[in-house]
KEKOLGU-458526 format. One record per residue: residue in one letter; x, z, y of N, C-alpha, C in turn. Coordinates in steps of 0.001 Angstrom, whole numbers, plus 524288, in hexadecimal, padded with zeros to 5 digits. Each point is the difference from the previous one (the first is absolute). Layout:
BEGIN
AXZYXZYXZY;...
END
This chain:
BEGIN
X3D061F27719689480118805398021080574801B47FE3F;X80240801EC802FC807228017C7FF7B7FF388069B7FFDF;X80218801467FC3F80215806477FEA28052E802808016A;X8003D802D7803A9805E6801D6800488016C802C47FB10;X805357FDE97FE7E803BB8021C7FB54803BB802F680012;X801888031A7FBFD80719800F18015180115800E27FA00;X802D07FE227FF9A8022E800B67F97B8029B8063A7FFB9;X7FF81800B27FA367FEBB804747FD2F805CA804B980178;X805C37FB1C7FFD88039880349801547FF088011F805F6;X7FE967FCD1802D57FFE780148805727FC808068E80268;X7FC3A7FEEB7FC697FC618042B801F680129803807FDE8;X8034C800DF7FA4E8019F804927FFB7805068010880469;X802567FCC8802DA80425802F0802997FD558008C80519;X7FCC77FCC5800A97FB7B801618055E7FFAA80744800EC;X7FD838000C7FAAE7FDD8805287FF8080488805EF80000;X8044F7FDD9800FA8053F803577FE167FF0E802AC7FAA2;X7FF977FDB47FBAA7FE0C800EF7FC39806327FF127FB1D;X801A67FB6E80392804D57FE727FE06805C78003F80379;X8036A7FF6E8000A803C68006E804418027F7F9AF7FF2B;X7FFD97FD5C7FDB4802017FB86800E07FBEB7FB4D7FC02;X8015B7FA4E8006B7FE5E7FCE87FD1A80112800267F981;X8046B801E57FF47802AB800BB7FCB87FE22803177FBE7;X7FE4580484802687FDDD804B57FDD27FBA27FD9C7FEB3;X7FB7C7FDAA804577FAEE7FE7D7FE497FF877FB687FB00;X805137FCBB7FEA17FF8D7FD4B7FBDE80161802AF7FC1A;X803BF8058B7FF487FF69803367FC457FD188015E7FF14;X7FB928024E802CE7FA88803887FF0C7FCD37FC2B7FCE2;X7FED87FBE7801967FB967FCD47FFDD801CA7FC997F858;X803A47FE41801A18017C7FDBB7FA43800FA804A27FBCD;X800B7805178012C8013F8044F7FC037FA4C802F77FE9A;X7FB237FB718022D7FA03802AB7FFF37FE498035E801C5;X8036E80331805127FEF7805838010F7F9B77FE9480525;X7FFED7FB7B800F37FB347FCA9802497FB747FEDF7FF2D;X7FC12801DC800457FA587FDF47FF387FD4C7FE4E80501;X7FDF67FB1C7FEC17FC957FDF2803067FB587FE597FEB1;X7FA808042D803327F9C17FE787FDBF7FEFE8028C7FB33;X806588034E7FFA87FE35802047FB34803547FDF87FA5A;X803277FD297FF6B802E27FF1B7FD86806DD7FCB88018A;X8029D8006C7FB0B804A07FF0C801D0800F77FC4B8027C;X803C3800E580387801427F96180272805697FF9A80276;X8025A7FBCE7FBB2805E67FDA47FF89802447FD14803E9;X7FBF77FD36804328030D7FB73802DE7FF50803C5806AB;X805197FF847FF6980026804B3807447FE1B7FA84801A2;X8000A7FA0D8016A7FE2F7FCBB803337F87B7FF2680029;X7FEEB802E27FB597FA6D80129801407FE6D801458047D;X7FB317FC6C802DF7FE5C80007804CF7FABE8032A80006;X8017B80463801867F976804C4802AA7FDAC7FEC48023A;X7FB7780176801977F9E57FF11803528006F80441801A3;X7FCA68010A805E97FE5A80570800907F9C77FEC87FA68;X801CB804D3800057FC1C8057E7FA57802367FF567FB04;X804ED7FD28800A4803F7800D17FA7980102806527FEC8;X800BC803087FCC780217805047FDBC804E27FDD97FD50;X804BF8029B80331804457FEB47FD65800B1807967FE9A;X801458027B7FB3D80104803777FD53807727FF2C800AD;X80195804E6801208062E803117FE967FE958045E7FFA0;X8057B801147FCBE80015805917FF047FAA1802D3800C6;X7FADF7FCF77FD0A7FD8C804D5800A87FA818009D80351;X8021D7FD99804987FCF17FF55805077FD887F950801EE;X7FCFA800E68006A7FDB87FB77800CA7FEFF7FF19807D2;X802657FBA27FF4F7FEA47FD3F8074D7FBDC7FC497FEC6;X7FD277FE57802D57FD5F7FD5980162802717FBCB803D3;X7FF747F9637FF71802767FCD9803507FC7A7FF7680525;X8017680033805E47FBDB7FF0A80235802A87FBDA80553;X8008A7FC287FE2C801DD7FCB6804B77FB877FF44803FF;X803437FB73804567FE1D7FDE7805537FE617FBF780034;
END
């Protein structure tokens, strides 16, 4: 069975959450990132839909196709 993915920097700029790649490897390596609930360092981390990626605060829910 195959899961659609998108890694961690992607979906934060998916989400306009970030304005560039750049930014999203600042966020993510400076810990401002939780995923499931805890920190997470590698923006190439690959999501599932029902991942909880946490910023600033607010929590998304991943829900791919």
């Amino acid at each position: 069975m195959q899961y659609q993915t998108i890694r961690l920097a992607q979906f934060l700029k998916w989400k306009r959450l970030v304005n560039s790649g750049g930014e999203a490897k600042f966020k993510i390596q400076g810990k401002e990132v939780l995923l499931n609930g805890n920190i997470e360092t590698q923006r190439g981390k690959q999501l599932i839909t029902g991942d909880i990626v946490t910023f600033n605060g607010i929590e998304y829910k991943v829900l791919l196709e």
